[in-house]
C-alpha positions as CSV (number, residue, x, y, z in Angstrom):
1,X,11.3,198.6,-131.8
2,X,8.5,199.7,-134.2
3,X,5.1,199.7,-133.7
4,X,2.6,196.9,-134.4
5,X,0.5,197.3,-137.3
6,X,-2.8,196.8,-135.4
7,X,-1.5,199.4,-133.2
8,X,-0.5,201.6,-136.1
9,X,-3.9,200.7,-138.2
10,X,-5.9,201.8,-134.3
11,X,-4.0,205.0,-134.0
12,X,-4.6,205.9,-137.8
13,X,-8.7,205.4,-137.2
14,X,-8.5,207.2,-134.0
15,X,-6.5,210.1,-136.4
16,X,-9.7,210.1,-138.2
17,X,-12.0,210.3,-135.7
18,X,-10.3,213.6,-134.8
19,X,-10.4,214.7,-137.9
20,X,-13.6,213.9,-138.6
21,X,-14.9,215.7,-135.1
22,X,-12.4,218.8,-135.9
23,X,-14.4,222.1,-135.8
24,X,-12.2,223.2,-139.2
25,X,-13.0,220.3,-140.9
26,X,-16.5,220.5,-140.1
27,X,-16.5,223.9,-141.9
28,X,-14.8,222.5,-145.0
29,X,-16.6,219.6,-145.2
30,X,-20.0,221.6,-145.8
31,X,-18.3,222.3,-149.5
32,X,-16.0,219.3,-149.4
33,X,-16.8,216.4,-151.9
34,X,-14.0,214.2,-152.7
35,X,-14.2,210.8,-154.5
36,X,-12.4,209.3,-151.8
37,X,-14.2,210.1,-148.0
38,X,-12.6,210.0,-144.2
39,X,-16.3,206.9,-144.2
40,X,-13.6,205.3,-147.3
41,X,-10.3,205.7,-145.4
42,X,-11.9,204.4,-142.0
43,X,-13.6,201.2,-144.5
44,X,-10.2,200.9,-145.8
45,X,-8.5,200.3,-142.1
46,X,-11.2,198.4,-140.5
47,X,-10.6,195.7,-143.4
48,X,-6.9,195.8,-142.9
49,X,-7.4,195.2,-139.4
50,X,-9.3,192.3,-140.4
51,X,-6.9,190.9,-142.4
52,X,-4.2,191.5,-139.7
53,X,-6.3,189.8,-137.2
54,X,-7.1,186.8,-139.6
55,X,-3.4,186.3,-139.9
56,X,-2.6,186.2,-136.1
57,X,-5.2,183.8,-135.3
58,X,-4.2,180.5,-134.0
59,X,-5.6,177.9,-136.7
60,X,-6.6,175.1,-133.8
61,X,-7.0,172.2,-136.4
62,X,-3.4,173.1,-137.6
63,X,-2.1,172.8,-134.2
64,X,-4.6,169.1,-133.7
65,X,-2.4,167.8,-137.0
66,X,1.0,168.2,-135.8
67,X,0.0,166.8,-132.6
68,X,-1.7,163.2,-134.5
């Protein structure tokens, strides 16, 4: 069986915290200016997971309606 996606989306930002904390990338970074930043790719996960968490969320007042 695959993976979850919140597990998949909580492994990818725990990738980048290693990256991010990684003595190489430390030294590159000092020279390092992308348009696109690990501070972007970590934005761009955290709102997925968002959205992943918004879908799996029991609506209550859906579940009140079917049982009127």
């Amino acid at each position: 069986m695959s993976q979850s996606l919140k597990c998949l989306i909580q492994e990818a930002q725990q990738t980048i915290l290693q990256i991010r904390n990684h003595p190489d990338y430390k030294q590159i970074a000092l020279n390092y200016s992308p348009d696109l930043t690990l501070g972007d790719a970590t934005t761009a996960l955290t709102y997925l997971q968002w959205e992943v968490e918004e879908r799996t969320t029991i609506d209550v007042a859906k579940l009140e309606a079917f049982s009127g």
